[in-house]
C-alpha positions as CSV (number, residue, x, y, z in Angstrom):
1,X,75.8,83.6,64.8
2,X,73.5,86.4,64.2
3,X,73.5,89.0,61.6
4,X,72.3,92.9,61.7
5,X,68.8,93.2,60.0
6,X,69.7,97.2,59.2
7,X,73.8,96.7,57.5
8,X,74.2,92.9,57.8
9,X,77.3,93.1,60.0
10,X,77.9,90.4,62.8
11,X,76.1,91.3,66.0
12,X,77.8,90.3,68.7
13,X,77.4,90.2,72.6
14,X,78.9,93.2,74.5
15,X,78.9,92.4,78.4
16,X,79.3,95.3,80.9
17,X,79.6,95.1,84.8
18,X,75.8,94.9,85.4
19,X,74.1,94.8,81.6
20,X,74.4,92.4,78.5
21,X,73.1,93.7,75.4
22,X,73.7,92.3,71.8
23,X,74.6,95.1,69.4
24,X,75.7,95.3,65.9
25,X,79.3,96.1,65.8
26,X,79.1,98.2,62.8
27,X,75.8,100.5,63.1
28,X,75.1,100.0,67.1
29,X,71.6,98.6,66.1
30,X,70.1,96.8,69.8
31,X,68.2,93.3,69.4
32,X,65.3,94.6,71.6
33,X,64.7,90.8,73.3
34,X,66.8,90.0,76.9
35,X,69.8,88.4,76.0
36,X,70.4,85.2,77.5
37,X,73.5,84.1,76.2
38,X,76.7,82.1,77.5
39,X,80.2,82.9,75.7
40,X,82.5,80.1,75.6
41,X,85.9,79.8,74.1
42,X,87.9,76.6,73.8
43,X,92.2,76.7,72.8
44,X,93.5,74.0,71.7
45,X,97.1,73.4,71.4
46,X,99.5,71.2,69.3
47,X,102.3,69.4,70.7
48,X,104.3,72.1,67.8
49,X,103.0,74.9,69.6
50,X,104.8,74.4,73.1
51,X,107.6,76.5,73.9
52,X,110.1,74.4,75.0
53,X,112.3,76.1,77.8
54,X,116.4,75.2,77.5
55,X,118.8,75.8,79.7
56,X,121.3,76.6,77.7
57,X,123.0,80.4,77.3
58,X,123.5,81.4,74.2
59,X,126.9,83.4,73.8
60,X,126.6,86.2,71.6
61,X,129.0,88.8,72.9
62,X,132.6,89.1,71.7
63,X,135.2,87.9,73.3
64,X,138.8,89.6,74.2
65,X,141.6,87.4,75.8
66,X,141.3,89.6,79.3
67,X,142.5,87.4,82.3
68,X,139.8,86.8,85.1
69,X,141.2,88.0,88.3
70,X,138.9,85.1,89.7
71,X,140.3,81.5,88.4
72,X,143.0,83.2,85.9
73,X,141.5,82.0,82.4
74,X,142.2,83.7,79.5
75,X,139.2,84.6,77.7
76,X,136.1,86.5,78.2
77,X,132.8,88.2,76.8
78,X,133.0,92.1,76.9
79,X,130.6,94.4,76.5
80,X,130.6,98.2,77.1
81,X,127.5,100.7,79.1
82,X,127.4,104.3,79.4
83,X,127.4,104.9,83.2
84,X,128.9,108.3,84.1
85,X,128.6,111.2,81.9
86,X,128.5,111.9,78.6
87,X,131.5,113.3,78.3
88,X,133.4,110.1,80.1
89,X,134.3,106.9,78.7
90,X,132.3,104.4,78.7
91,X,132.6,101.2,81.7
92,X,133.1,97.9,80.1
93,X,132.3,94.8,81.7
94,X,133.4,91.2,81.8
95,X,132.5,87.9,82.1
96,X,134.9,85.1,82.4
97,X,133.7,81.9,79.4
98,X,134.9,79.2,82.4
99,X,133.7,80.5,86.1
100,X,131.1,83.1,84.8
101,X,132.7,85.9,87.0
102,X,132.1,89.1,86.3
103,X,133.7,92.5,86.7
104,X,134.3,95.8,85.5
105,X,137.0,98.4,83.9
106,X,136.7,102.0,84.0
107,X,139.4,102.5,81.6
């Protein structure tokens, strides 16, 4: 690691599409010598860093006792979009907790 002779900030490499030039970050001060430098960067992760990816749905919408006109249980999650006018009530839709069916009422 270099430091700028003129403020003391870190000088660091600045790589364009045809040019490399190492610059001071803070003051723009050029080191006057060709750069020949190579930038590597390692990551390492922890096993605690891992997303692990479940396939498991977690239910957070409420739940009315409408019947599904699919398998005829009684319970499902609701929930409610605005998808004709403003001045109209809103659609809400429904998804049956046992066959995963869904539908709609305009009501």
């Amino acid at each position: 690691m270099e430091f700028c002779p003129k403020c003391g900030a870190i000088i660091v490499p600045k790589i364009g599409k045809k040019t490399k030039t190492i610059s001071c970050a803070n003051c723009g001060y050029r080191i006057k010598q060709k750069p020949s430098f190579v930038l590597k960067e390692k990551v390492k992760r922890e096993k605690k860093d891992e997303i692990e990816v479940v396939d498991k749905r977690i239910d957070t919408l409420p739940k009315t006792d409408e019947e599904c006109p699919k398998c005829k249980h009684k319970g499902a999650y609701y929930w409610t979009v605005q998808t004709r006018a403003g001045d109209e009530s809103e659609t809400r839709f429904f998804e049956c907790e046992k066959c995963k069916h869904r539908w709609r009422s305009y009501t």
